[in-house]
N, C-alpha and C positions, 0 to 999 in steps of 0.2 A: 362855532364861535358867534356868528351873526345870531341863531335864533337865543344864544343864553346872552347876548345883548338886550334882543327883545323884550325876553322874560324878566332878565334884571331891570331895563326901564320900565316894565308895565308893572311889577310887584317885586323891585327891590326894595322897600321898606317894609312890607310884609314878609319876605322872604328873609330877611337878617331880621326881623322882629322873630318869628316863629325859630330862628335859629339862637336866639340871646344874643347877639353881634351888634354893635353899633352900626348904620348904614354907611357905608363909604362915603366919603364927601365926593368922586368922581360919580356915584349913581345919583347923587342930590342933584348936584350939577346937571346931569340931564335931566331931571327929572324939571330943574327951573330952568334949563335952557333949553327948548327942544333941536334944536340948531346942533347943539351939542349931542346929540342922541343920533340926528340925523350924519353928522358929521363923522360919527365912531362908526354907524353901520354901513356908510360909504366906503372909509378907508379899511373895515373887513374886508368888504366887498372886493375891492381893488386887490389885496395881499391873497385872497382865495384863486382869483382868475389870475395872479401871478402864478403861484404855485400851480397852478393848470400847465399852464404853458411854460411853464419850465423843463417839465417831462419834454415836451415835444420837440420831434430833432427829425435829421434826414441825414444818413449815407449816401454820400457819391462820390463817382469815380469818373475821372475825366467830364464834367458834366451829366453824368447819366444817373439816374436818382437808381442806387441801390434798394435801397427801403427809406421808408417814411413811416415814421409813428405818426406823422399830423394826420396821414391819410386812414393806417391802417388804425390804431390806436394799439398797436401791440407791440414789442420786443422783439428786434430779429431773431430769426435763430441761424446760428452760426451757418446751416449744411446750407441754408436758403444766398445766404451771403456770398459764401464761395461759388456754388454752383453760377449766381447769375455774373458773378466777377470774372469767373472762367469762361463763359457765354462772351462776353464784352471782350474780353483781350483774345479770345481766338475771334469777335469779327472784325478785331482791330488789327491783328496780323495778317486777317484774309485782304484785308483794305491795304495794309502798307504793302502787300507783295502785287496790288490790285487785279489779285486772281477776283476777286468774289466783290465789286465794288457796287453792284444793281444790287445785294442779298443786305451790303450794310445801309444803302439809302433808304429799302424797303425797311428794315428795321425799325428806323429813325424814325 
């Protein structure tokens, strides 16, 4: 969206001429405001790096970061979730029986 911003301000009169189109009055506009041009490709800008980080999430359980997209950039996969989930509550019942309480600090 940002570079057919671009294109439209640097040859949208040319661009709807060689199409038979009247030009927009909102590409005139940038075209006599640059302020206005600049302004459209900022708030792209903004709504792009939105959608970025909208994806981005984290899993956790009692504090303990399951998975991270921010870190990995990928999608859990389910066996990976369970297994470390299972990890965590058997170091959590070796802690509440405090058979294993040196193995969860090392953990940590």
């Amino acid at each position: 969206a940002q570079a057919a911003a671009v294109v439209t301000y640097l040859f949208g009169e040319q661009l709807f001429a060689s199409l038979r189109r009247p030009t927009p009055s909102p590409v005139l506009k940038m075209q006599e405001n640059p302020l206005i041009a600049l302004g459209t490709l900022y708030g792209l800008d903004v709504v792009a790096q939105t959608m970025k980080s909208i994806n981005a999430f984290e899993i956790t359980y009692n504090g303990h970061v399951l998975h991270s997209k921010l870190q990995s950039g990928t999608f859990p996969r389910p066996a990976e979730l369970v297994a470390r989930l299972s990890q965590l509550k058997q170091q959590e019942s070796r802690v509440g029986d405090g058979s294993d309480a040196a193995a969860a600090v090392e953990a940590k």
